[in-house]
N, C-alpha and C positions, 0 to 999 in steps of 0.2 A: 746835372748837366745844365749848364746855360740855355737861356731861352731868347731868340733873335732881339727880342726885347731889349734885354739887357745889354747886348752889343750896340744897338741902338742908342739908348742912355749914355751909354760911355761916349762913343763914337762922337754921336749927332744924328740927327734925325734929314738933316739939308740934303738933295738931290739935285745935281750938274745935268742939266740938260740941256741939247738942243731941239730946234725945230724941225721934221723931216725936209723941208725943200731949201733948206738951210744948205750951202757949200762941205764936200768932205774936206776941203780946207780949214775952211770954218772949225767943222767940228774938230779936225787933227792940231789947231789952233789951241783950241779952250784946251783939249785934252793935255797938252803939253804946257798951257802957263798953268793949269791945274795940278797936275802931276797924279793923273789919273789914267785909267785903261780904258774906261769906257764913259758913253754920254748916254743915258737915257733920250728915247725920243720922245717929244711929248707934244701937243694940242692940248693948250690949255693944261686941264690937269687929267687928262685921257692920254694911256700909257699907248704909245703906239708900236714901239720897239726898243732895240739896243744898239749902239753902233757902239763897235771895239778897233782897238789897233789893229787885232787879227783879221776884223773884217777888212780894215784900211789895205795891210799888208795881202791879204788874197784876194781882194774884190779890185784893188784898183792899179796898187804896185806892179803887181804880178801879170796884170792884165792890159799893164800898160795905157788905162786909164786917166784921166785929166783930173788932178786933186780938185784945182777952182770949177769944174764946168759938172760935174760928178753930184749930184744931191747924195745926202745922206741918205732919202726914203733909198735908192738907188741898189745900194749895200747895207746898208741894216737889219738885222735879224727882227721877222715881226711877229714870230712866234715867242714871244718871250717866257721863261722859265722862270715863276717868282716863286717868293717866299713867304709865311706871312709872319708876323710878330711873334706867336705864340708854337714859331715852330724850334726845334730842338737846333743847338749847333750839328749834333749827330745826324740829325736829318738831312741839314743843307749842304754837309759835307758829304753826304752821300750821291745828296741829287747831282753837285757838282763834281763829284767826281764821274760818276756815271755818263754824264752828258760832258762830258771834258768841257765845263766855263767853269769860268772865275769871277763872275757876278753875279751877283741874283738881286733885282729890286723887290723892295718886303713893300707888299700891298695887303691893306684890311679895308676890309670895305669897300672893295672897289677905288682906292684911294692909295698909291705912293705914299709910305710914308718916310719911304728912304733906302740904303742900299749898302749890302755886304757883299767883300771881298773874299776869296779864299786866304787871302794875309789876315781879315779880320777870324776868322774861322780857324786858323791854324793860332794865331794870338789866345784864342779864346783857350783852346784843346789843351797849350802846353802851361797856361795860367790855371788850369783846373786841377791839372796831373802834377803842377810843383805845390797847389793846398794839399794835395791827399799827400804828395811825397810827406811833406810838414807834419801832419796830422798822426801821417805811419810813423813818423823818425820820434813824434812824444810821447805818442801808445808805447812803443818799441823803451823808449827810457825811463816811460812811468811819471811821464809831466801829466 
């Protein structure tokens, strides 16, 4: 099984972030010329939380909230749920499932080193299961 690591390597290692007192406009902004879910909130390089569409759509939409006048700290998740490099795809697909997200920023050290999707996690699962498919079909023929 893949190791967060190596989604990493492939992916990129870069992280999209804003500033908490930063506009949810703002952030709805990056998130969309990005074409991303979510924006890490950060100070400096101190992980302060998450903001997601989901939070834009429950926290602000729904609530009839002001996009421009709205900080991010405002609606952002500040419990954040991370990952670290050396953990299992298996693992974080568990932890996200468990916890219904679809991000996890991978911290070592105390330190962002970057950030997987449930899209990077399901990429990963069905690239593992088409080697072993490969693997069974030349055992199976006698390659």
């Amino acid at each position: 099984m893949k190791l967060v690591k190596h989604l990493l390597d492939s992916k990129g290692r870069g992280v999209i972030s804003i500033a908490a007192d930063a506009s949810v406009l703002d952030a709805i902004k990056i998130m969309a010329e990005r074409a991303v879910g979510s924006l890490l909130v950060m100070r400096g390089d101190e992980l302060l939380g998450i903001v997601t569409e989901r939070d834009y759509a429950r926290k602000v939409i729904i609530k009839g909230r002001s996009s421009q006048s709205t900080e991010v700290s405002e609606i952002m998740t500040a419990e954040v749920c991370t990952a670290s490099a050396q953990d299992t795809v298996k693992k974080c697909m568990t932890v996200m499932s468990e916890r219904k997200i679809r991000h996890l920023p991978v911290v070592d050290d105390g330190a962002v080193v970057g950030m997987i999707s449930i899209g990077d996690l399901v990429q990963a699962i069905i690239s593992d299961q088409q080697e072993e498919i490969q693997h069974l079909e030349q055992y199976i023929s006698g390659q």
